[in-house]
C-alpha positions in Angstrom: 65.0 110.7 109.7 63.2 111.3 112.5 64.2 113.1 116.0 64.4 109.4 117.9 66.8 108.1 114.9 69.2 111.8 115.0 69.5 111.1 118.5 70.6 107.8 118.7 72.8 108.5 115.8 74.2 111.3 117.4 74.9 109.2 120.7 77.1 106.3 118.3 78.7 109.0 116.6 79.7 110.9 120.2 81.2 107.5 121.2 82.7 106.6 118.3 84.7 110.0 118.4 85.6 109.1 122.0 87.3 105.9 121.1 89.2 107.8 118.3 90.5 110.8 121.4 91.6 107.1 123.6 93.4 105.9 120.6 94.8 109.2 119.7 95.4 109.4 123.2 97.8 106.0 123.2 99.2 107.1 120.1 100.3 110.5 120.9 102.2 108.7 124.3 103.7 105.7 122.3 105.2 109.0 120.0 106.5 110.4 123.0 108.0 107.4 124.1 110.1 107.1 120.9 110.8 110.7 120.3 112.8 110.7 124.0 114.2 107.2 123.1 115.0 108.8 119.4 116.9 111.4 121.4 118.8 109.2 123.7 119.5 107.5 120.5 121.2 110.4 118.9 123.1 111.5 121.5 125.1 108.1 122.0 128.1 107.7 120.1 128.0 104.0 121.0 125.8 101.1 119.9 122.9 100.7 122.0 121.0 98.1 124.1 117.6 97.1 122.9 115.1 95.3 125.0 113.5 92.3 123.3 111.4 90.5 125.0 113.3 89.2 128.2 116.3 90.2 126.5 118.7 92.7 125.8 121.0 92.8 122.7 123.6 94.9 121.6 122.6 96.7 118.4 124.0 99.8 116.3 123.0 102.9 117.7 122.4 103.3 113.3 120.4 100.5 113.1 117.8 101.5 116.4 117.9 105.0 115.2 116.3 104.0 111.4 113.5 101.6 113.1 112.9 104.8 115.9 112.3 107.2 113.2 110.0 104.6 111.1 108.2 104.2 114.3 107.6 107.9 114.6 106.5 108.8 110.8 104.2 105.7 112.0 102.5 107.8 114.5 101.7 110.9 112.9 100.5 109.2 109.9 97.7 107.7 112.6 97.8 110.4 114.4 96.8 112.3 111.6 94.1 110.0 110.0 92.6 109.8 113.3 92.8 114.1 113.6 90.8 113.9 110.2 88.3 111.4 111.4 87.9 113.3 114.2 87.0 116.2 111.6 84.6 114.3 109.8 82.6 113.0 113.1 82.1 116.6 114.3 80.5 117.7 111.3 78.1 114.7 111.2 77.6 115.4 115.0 77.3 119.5 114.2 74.6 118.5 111.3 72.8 115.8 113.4 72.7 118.7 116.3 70.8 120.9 114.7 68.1 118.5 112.9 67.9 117.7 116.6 67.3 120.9 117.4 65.5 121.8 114.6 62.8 119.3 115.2 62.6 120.0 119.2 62.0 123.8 118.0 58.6 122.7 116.1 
C-alpha cells in the first residue's frame, strides 16, 4: 500500500472507532438507566408501574425485574463486543501508524 492509501485508511478506521466510543457511549447510559430502575425494582415489595407508550400498567414487580435483568445481560454483551472491536481497530490503526511513519522516515 502506499503512504496516500495508509492514510486514508487510517482516517476511516479513526472514525469508525469513534462511532463504536458513541454507541458504547449510549449503551453504557441505557445500562445505567436499568441498573437504577433494576434497583428500584428490588427494593419494592409491591407490583410496579411500567410506562408503555402513553400508558401505565400495573405489572409484577417479578415480571419487570426478569425483563430488567435481560435488558442488562443485553448491554454488556454489546458493551463487550463493542470493547473488543474497539481492540481490534487500534491495532489496525497502531500497524497502519507506523507504515505511516515508516514511509515518511524514508
Amino acid at each position: 500500500m502506499d503512504q496516500n492509501e495508509n492514510i486514508r485508511n487510517l482516517q476511516i478506521l479513526e472514525q469508525n472507532m469513534h462511532n463504536l466510543m458513541m454507541q458504547k457511549q449510549a449503551f453504557q447510559m441505557e445500562l445505567a438507566e436499568t441498573n437504577a430502575a433494576l434497583r428500584e425494582v428490588q427494593n419494592s415489595t409491591d407490583d410496579v408501574y411500567k410506562i408503555i407508550s402513553q400508558l401505565m400498567i400495573k405489572v409484577r414487580r417479578e415480571e419487570v425485574k426478569k425483563e430488567l435483568e435481560e435488558k442488562k445481560k443485553l448491554f454488556d454483551l454489546r458493551i463487550n463486543a463493542i470493547e473488543k472491536q474497539e481492540q481490534e481497530f487500534e491495532k489496525k490503526a497502531d500497524s497502519l501508524r507506523q507504515d505511516v511513519f515508516k514511509t515518511t522516515k524514508k
